[in-house]
N, C-alpha and C positions, 0 to 999 in steps of 0.2 A: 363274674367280674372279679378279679382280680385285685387285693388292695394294696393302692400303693400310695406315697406321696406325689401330688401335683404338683410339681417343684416348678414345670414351665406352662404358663396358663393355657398353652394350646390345647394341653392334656384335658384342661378343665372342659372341653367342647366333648363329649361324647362320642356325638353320633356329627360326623361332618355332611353337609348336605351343598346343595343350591337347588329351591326350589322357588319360583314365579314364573309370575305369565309375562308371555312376551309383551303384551301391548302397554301402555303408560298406566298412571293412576297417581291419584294424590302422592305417594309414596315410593312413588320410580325412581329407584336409583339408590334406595338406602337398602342397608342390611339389618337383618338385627337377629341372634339369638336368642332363644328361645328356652325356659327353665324345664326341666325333662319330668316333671310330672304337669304336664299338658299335652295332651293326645294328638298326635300328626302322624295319622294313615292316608290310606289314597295316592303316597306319595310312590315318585319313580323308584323301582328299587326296595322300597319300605324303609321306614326309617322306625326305629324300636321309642317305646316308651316307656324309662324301667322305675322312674320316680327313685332314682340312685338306691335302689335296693335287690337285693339279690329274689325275691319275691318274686320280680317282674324282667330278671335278667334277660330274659326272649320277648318279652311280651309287644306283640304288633298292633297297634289300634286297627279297627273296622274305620274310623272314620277322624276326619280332624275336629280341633277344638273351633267352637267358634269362630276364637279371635285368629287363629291362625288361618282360618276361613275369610275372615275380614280384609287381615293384613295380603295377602294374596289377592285378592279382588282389587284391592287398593294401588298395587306394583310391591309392595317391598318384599325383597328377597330374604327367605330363612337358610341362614348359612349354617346354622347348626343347633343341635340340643347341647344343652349344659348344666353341667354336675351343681347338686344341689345337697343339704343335708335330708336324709332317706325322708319320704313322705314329708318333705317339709319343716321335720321336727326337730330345732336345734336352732342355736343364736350363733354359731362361729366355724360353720361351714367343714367341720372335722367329721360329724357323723353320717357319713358316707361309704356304701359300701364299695365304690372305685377307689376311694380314697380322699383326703380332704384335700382343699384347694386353700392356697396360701394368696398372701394378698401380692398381686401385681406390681403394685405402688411403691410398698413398704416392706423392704425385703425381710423375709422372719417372724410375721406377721399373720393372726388370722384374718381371713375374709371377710368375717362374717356371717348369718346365717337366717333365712336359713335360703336365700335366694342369692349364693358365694361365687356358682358362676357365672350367673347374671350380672352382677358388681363388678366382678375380674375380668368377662368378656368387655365390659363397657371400657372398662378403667386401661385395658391395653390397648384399646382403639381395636379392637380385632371384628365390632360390627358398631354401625352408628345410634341404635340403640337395643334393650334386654327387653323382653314379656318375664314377666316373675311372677309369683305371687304373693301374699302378705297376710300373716293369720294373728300373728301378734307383734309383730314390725319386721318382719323377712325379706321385704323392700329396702327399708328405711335405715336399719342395723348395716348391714352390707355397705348401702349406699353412701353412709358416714365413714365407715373406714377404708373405703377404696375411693373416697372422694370425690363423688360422680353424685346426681342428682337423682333423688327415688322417689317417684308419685305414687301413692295410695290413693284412689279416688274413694268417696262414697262407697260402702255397701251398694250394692244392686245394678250402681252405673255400667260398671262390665261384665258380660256374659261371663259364667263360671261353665258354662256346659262345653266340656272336656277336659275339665280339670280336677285330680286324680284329689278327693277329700281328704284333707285332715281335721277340720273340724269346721262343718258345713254353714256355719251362722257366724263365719267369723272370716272365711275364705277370702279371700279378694283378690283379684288379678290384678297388675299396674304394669308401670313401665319406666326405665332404669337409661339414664344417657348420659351425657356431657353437656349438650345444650337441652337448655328449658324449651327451645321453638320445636325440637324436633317430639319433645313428650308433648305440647298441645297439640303437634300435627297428628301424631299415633292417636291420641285421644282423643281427637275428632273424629276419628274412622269408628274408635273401637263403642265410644257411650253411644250404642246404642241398644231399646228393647229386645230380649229374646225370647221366647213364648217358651223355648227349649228348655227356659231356667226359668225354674220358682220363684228363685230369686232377684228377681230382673225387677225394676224397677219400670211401671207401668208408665206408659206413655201423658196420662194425667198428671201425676205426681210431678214426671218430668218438666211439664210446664209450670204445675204450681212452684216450683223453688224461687223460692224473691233473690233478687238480685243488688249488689253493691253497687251505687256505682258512683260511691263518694272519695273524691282524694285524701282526707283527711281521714286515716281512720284510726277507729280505736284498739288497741290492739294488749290485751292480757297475758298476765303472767301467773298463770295457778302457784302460788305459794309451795304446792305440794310437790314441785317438781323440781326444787331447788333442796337437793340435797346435799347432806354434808360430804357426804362419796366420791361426790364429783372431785374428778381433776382441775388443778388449778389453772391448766391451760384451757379447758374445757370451760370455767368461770370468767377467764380474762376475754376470750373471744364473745361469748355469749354479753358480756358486758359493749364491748365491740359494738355488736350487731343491735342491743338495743339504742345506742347512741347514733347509728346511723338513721334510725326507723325514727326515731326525733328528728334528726336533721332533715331527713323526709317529708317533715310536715306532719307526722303521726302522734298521736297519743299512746304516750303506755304506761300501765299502771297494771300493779298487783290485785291479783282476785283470790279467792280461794272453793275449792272445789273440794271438800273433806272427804268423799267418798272415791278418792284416789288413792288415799292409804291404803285403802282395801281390796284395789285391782288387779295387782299381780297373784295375789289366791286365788280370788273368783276368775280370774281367765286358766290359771292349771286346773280349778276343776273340774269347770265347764269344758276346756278343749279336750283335757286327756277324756273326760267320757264319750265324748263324739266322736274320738279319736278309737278309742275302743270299739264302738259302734261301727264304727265303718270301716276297721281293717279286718272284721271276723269273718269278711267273705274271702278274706287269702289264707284258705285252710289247704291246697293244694290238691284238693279231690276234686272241685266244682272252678278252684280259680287258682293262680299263682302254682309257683312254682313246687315240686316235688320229686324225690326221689325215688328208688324202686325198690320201693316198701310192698312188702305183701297187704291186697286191698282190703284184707278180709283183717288184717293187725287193727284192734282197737286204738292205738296210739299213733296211730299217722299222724292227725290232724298234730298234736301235740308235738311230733317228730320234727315237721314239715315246718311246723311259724320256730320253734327252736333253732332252728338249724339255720333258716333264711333271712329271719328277721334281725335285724343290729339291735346292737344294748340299749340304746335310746328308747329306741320304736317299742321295744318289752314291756322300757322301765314306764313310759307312759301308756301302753295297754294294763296291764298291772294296777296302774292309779286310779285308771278309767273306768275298770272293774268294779275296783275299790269303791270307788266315788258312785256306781250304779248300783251297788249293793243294800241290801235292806237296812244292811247295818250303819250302813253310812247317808243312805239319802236325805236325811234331811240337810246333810252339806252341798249337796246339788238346788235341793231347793232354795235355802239361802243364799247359793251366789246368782241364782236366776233373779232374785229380788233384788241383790245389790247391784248386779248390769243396770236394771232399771232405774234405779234409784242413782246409778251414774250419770245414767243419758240422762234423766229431766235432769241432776244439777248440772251439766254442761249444757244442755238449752236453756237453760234461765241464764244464762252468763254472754248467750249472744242476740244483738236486735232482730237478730231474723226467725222469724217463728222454723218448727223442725216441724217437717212438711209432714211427719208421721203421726204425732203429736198436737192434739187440740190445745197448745198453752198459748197464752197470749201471749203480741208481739211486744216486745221491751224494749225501754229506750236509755240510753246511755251508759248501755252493756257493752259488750264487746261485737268487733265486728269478725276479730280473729283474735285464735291465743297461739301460744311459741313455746317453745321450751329447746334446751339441749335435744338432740339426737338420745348420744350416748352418754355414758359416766366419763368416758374416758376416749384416747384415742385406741386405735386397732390395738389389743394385746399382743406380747407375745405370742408364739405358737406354742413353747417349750410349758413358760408360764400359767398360759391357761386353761394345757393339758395338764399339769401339776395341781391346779386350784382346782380342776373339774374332780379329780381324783379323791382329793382330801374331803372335798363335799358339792356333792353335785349341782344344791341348790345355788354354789356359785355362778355355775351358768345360765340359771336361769335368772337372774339377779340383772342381768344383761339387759332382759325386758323390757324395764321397772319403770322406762320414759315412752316406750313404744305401744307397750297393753292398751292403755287409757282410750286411746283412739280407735285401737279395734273394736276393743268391747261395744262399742255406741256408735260405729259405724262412720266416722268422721273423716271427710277428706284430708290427707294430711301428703304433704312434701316434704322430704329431709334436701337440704341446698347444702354446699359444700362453703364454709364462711373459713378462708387462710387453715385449709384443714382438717375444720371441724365440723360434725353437722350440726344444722339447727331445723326444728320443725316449726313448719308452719300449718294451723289447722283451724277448718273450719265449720259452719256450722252443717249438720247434715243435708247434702245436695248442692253446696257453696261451693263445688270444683271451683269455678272460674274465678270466683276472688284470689282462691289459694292459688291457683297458677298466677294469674296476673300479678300479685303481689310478689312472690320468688321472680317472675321475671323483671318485675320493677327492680328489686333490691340485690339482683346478682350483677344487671347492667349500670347498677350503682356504688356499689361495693368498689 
């Protein structure tokens, strides 16, 4: 693959397709793209799945993804794969080895990341809604600065099985549109069990999740997500949006969650080793891609991830090494503890007991909490390859509102408020408040 700039979003579609079945189904008649590390074989033709890296530049799935399995049986058509940052890894849609994709909306502008042409297919109207996925806000990020609507459901709600890992306990599939009706319709199709995934949320559990179903509700603001970083437009609207959710008939009030200072570490060191983990099977001898190196050369494998793999995807194997090394593990153990130590203080903050969790239910907690999306609106492109340059950890800084909810598995929707995103999230398995709520306060807005 050849790298170039995405200057026109069409470019951002990879692999162009039209694949459904003739007959109807809940979903007849929509389109939607599809983020290109989710696996669709079987198809007419074949259609490649390269997770935008040169790794997997040929690579043909045996079989499709679940949900692409889903969506198909359903009616809705997949009109194409779309550019992603490589294996998922990246908040601004640049580290791709087709090339980055710029934002549709805002001309000059990143995407987002690390699900950019998910965002940019929605946000041109080029399908009615995106399959993405979301490991530390790769939904949610994008979906704020191409100003379209990004659901992260629950951990476990959506099948992961075919969808290419970057860090397996944190993975989540969602779905990305312009209308909030058409993500409840997807997502009625898509929650449901799959025996296929580990990770699947068992059909008990499924019914244990308690349910809202008060007008009035209460609704938080973690202290810790009100940073001084933020942009000033990004503060005025969020002020905005809590005034409306008053006007609503809502309660809202300040909470505080102290173990979110310490989220954006414990998620890099926890994902880059998983990440580590699970790209060591593309050494080019048994999987991905390679050159015609003599097989008997001890240095293939070394040859092979050098040569294919982008700077990104390295600099966090490198980390993940790091972090699994003798010398370093008890860094991994400690953020295993502080995840945990997250999720119970975000369940003690809502009335709904967390269906994984024996705590008790509490009362005159939170029923949801909120926060900005982003720090800011869509960066430059010029600017935020300049900031990434001078020091890396500026990009990942990007995060820093989006981690919290992955870590702990929490359904979250980023809604587009005059611009901006705002998230709304709930307690583990509460999809339905968090949609109904964004659909309340977008038809209200």
């Amino acid at each position: 693959m050849k790298r170039h700039i995405v200057k026109n979003v069409q470019d951002s579609i990879l692999n162009k397709c039209s694949y459904r079945k003739n007959n109807g189904g809940l979903l007849s008649g929509l389109k939607y793209t599809c983020k290109d590390n989710i696996v669709t074989g079987n198809l007419s033709g074949g259609i490649l799945t390269t997770a935008s890296s040169n790794v997997l530049k040929n690579y043909q799935s045996p079989f499709n993804a679940e949900v692409v399995k889903l969506l198909y049986d359903s009616g809705a058509e997949l009109s194409g794969k779309v550019n992603l940052d490589e294996f998922g890894m990246g908040s601004s849609g640049l580290n791709s080895a087709p090339g980055p994709t710029l934002n549709p909306i805002y001309p000059g502008k990143i995407a987002g990341g690390s699900s950019s042409g998910s965002a940019a297919s929605v946000a041109a109207d080029l399908c009615d809604f995106s399959i993405g996925s979301d490991t530390g806000g790769s939904i949610r990020l994008p979906a704020s600065y191409c100003n379209v609507i990004g659901f992260k459901p629950t951990y476990g709600r959506i099948s992961r099985w075919g969808l290419i890992p970057y860090a397996q306990t944190l993975d989540t599939i969602g779905i990305l549109s312009k209308k909030i009706d058409t993500i409840k319709h997807v997502y009625s199709v898509l929650n449901m069990y799959d025996e296929k995934d580990p990770t699947s949320l068992p059909e008990e559990l499924r019914k244990e999740t308690p349910e809202t179903n008060k007008e009035r509700l209460i609704i938080g603001i973690p202290e810790e997500f009100i940073l001084e970083d933020i942009s000033i437009d990004v503060k005025n609207t969020f002020k905005q949006f809590i005034l409306k959710l008053i006007n609503l008939g809502h309660v809202v009030k300040t909470i505080s969650i102290t173990s979110i200072k310490k989220a954006l570490p414990t998620y890099y060191t926890l994902a880059t080793a998983e990440a580590a983990s699970n790209l060591s099977r593309y050494d080019g001898t048994r999987y991905g891609s390679t050159n015609d190196y003599d097989k008997l050369d001890q240095n293939i494998i070394f040859r092979n991830r050098s040569e294919f793999f982008g700077k990104e995807v390295k600099r966090r194997i490198i980390l993940g090494n790091y972090t699994l090394s003798s010398s370093s593990g008890d860094h991994y153990l400690k953020s295993t503890l502080l995840r945990k130590q997250l999720a119970k203080e975000f369940s003690k903050n809502f009335n709904n007991k967390h269906v994984l969790f024996q705590d008790e239910q509490f009362q005159d907690k939170c029923d949801l909490l909120i926060s900005p999306t982003a720090m800011s609106k869509a960066p430059d492109y010029e600017t935020f390859e300049k900031r990434e340059s001078e020091n890396i950890l500026n990009s990942y800084i990007n995060d820093v509102l989006t981690v919290p909810a992955s870590l702990v598995g929490l359904p979250t929707i980023s809604i587009p408020i005059n611009g901006i995103g705002i998230q709304i999230m709930g307690q583990f398995g509460d999809d339905k408040l968090v949609l109904h709520t964004a659909e309340d306060v977008i038809n209200n807005f």
